[in-house]
C-alpha positions as CSV (number, residue, x, y, z in Angstrom):
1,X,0.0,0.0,0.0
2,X,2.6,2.4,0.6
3,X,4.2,1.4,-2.8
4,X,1.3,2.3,-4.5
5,X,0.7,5.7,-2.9
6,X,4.6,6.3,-3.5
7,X,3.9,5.7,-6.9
8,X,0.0,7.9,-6.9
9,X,2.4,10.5,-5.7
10,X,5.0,10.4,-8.5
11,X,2.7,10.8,-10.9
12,X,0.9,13.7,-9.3
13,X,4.4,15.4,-9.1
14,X,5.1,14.7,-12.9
15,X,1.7,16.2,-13.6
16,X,2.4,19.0,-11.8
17,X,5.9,18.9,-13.3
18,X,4.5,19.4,-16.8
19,X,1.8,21.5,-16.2
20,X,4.5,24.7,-14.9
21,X,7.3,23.7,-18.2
22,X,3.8,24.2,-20.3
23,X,2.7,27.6,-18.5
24,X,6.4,28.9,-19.0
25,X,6.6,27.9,-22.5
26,X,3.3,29.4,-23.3
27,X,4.6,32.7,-21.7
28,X,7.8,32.9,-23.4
29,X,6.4,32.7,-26.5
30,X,4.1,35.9,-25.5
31,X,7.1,37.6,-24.3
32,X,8.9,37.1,-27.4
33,X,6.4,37.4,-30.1
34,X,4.2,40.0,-29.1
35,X,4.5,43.6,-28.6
36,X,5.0,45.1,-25.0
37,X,1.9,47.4,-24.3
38,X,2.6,50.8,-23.7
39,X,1.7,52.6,-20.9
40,X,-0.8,54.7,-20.2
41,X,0.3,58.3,-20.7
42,X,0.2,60.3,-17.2
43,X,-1.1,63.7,-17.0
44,X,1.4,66.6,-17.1
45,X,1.4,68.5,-14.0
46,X,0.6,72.1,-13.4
47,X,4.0,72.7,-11.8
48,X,7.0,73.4,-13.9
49,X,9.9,71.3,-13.4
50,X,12.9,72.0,-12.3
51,X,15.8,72.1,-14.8
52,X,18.5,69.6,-14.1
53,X,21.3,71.0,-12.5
54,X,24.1,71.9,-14.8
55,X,27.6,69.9,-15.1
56,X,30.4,71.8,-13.5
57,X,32.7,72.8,-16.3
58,X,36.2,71.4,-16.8
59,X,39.1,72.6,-15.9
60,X,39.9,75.0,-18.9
61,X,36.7,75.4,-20.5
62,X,34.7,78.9,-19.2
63,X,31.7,78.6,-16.9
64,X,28.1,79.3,-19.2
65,X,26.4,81.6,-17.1
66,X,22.6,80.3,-16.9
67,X,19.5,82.7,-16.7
68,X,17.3,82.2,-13.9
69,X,14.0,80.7,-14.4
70,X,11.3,83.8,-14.6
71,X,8.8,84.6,-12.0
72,X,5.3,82.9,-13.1
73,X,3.3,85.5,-15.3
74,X,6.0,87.2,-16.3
75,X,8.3,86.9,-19.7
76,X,12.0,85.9,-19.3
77,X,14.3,88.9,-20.1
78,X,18.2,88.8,-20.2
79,X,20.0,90.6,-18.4
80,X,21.6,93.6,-19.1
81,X,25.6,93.2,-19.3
82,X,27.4,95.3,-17.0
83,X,28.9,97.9,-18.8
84,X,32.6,98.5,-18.6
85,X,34.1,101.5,-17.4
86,X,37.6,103.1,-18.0
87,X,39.4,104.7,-14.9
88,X,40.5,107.9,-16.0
89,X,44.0,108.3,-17.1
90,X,46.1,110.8,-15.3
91,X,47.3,113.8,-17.6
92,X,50.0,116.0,-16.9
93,X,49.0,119.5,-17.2
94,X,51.3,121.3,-20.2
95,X,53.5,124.1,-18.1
96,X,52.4,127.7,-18.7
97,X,54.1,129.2,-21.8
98,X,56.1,132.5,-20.4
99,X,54.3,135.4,-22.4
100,X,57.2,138.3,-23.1
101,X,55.4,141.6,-22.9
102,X,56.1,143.8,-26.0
103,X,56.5,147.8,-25.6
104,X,52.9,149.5,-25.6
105,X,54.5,152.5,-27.3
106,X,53.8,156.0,-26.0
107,X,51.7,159.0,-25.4
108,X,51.8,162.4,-26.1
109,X,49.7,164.7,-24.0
110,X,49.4,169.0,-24.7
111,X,50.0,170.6,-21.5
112,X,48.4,173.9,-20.6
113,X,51.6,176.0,-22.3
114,X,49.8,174.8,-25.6
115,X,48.1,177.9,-27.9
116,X,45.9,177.3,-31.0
117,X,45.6,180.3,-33.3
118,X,44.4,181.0,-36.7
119,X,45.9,183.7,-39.1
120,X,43.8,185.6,-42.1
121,X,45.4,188.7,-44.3
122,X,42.5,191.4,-44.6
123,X,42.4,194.7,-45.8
124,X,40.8,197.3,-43.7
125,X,39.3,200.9,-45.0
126,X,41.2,202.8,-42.2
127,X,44.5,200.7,-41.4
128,X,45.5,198.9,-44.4
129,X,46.7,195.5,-44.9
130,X,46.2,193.8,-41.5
131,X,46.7,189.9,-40.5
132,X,43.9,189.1,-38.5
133,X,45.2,186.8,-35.4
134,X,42.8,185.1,-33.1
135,X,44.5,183.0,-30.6
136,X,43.6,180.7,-27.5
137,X,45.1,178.3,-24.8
138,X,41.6,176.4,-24.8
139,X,43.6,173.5,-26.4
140,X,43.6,169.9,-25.6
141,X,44.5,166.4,-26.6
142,X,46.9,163.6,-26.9
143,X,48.8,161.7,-29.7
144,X,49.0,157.7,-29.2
145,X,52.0,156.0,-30.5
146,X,52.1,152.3,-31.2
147,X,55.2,150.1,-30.4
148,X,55.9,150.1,-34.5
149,X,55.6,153.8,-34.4
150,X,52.6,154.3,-35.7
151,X,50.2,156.4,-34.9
152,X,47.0,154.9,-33.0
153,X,44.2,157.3,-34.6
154,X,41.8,156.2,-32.5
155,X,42.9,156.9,-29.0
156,X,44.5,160.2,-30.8
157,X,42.7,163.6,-31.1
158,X,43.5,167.5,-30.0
159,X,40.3,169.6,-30.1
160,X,40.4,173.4,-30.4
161,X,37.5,175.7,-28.7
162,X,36.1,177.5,-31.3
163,X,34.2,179.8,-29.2
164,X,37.5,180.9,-26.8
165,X,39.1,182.7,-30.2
166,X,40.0,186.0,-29.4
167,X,41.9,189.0,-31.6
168,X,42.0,192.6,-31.1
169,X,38.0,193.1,-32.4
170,X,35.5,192.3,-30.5
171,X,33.7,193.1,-33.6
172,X,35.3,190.5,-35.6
173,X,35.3,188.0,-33.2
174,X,31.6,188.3,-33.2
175,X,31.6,188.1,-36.6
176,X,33.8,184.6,-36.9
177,X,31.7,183.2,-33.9
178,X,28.3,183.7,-34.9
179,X,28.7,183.6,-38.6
180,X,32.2,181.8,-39.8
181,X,32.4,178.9,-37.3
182,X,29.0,178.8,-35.8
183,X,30.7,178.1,-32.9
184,X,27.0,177.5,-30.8
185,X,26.3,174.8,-33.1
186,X,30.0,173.4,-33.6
187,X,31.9,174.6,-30.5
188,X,34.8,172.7,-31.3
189,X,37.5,172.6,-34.1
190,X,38.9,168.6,-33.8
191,X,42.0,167.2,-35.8
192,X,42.4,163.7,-35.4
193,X,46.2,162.7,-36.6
194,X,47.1,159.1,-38.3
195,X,50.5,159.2,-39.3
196,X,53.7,161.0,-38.8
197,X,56.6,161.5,-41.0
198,X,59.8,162.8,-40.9
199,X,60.9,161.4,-37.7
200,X,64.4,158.8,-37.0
201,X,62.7,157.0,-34.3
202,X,60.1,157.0,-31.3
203,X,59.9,160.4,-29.9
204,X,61.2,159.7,-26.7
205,X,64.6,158.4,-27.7
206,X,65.0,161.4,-30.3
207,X,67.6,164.5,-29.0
208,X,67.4,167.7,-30.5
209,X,65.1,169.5,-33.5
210,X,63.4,168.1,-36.2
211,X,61.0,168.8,-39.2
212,X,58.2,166.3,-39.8
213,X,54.6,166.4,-40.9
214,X,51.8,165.1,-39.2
215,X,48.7,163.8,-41.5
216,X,45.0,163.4,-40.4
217,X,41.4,164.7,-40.6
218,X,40.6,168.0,-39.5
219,X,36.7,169.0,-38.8
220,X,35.9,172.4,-39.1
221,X,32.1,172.7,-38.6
222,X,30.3,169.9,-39.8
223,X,32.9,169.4,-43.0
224,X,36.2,166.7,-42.4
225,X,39.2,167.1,-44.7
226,X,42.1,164.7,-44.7
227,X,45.3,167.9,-44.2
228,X,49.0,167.8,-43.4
229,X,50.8,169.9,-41.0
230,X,54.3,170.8,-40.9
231,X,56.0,170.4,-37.5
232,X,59.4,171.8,-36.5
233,X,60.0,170.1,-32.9
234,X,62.4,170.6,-30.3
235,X,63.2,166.7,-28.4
236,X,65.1,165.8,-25.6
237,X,65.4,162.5,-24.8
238,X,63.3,161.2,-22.5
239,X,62.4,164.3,-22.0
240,X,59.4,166.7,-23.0
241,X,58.8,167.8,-26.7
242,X,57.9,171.3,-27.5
243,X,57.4,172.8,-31.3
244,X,54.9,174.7,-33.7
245,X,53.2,173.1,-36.4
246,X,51.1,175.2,-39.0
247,X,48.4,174.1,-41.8
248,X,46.8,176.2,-44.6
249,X,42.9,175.8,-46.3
250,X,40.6,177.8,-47.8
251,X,37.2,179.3,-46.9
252,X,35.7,177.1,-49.3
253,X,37.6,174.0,-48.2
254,X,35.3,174.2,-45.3
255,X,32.5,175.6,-46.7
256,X,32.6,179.2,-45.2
257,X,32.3,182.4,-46.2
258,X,34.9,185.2,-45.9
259,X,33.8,187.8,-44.0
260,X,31.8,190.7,-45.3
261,X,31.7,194.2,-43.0
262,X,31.8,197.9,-44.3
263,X,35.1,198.3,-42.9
264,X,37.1,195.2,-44.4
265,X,37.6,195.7,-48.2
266,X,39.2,192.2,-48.6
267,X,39.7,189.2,-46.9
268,X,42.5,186.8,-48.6
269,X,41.3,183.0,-49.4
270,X,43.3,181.5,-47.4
271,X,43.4,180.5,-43.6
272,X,46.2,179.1,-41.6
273,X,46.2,177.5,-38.3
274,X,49.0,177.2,-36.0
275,X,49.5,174.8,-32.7
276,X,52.3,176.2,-30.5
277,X,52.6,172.7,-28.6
278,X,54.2,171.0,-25.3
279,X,53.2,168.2,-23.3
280,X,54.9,165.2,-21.6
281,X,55.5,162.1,-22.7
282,X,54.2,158.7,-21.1
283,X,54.3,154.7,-21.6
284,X,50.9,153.8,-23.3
């Protein structure tokens, strides 16, 4: 009896035995001939994912800078790059040039020994020939000098007070202030010089006399002429000049008429005016 249930057994364990090599061969052949079935897809979350964490660069290769991930609702921007700046370089300041100051020239000023005066030849009905003389020390002005020796015209004028002309006539006097010169309306007589002549150097380094002639406009009125005077000066240097010069017109140069009274029979065209001058002499 126990034989036969030994051998019951046996054949309930080769059963068994084929029944599992049968189920193992049957999946096998699923595994290996059929397709695996894919899975299911899963729903993407919401959230964003972080991004994987970058790989430390190698020694000789330069880091890549990464943006960082934007806020939510908002656009990703880059960065602005840092601007470089440049330290200022240090400059040596250029030394002062030395400026070398040129003579300014000079100045010559009248003093109050200065007369103007003007000279006319008449003929009178009781006296004869006659050389009316009216004279005055109401005489002022300066000559500018340049360092070249030329003259500066417009720092340079002498003006003459028409009005202060005196002679021995109160009559004629009248007569040349009220209707010759006008001398309410024009009070002055003005020459303005622009060049000199006739001199060897600047006036204060000159010794002795010398002729020259002194050019410029001279206003008589409300008419300007361009005249020349001749000079005869008397220098000392360094110290003050002294001298006469003279200049001639006529009547009509100027616009005048000549004088016209019972008692003068004739007045001669012409007209000359004299400067008796002396002044001092200064740096300009």
């Amino acid at each position: 009896m126990i034989s036969a249930y030994i051998r019951w057994d046996c054949s309930r364990l080769k059963y068994s035995l084929g029944a599992v090599g049968l189920l193992a061969m049957v999946a096998l052949a699923i595994a290996c001939g059929s397709p695996a079935a894919e899975p299911a897809a899963v729903p993407v979350s919401a959230t964003a994912t972080p991004a994987p964490a970058q790989a430390a660069p190698t020694a000789g290769q330069p880091a890549t800078a990464t943006a960082a991930p934007a806020a939510a609702g908002q656009s990703a921007t880059a960065a602005p790059a840092p601007t470089a700046t440049t330290e200022p370089t240090a400059t040596t300041a250029p030394a002062p040039t030395p400026t070398v100051s040129e003579p300014a020239g000079f100045v010559f000023t009248l003093d109050d020994g200065s007369v103007a005066r003007y000279k006319v030849e008449e003929v009178l009905a009781r006296t004869g020939f006659k050389v009316a003389t009216g004279v005055t020390n109401a005489v002022a002005g300066a000559i500018a000098v340049g360092p070249d020796g030329a003259v500066v015209s417009e720092e340079s004028r002498i003006a003459v007070q028409a009005g202060a002309l005196r002679t021995d006539s109160d009559r004629r006097d009248g007569y040349v202030r009220n209707r010759t010169l006008l001398t309410d309306t024009y009070p002055e007589v003005v020459f303005v010089p622009t060049a000199i002549d006739g001199l060897p150097g600047p006036w204060d380094e000159l010794s002795g006399n010398y002729e020259f002639t002194i050019t410029g406009d001279l206003t008589i009125r409300d008419a300007t002429r361009a005249v020349t005077w001749d000079a005869v000066g008397d220098f000392t240097a360094g110290g003050n000049p002294s001298g006469t010069a003279s200049v001639e017109f006529t009547f009509d140069d100027f616009g005048m008429d000549k004088p016209s009274v019972a008692i003068v029979l004739s007045v001669e065209d012409i007209i000359r005016l004299e400067l008796d001058f002396s002044g001092t002499l200064a740096p300009r």
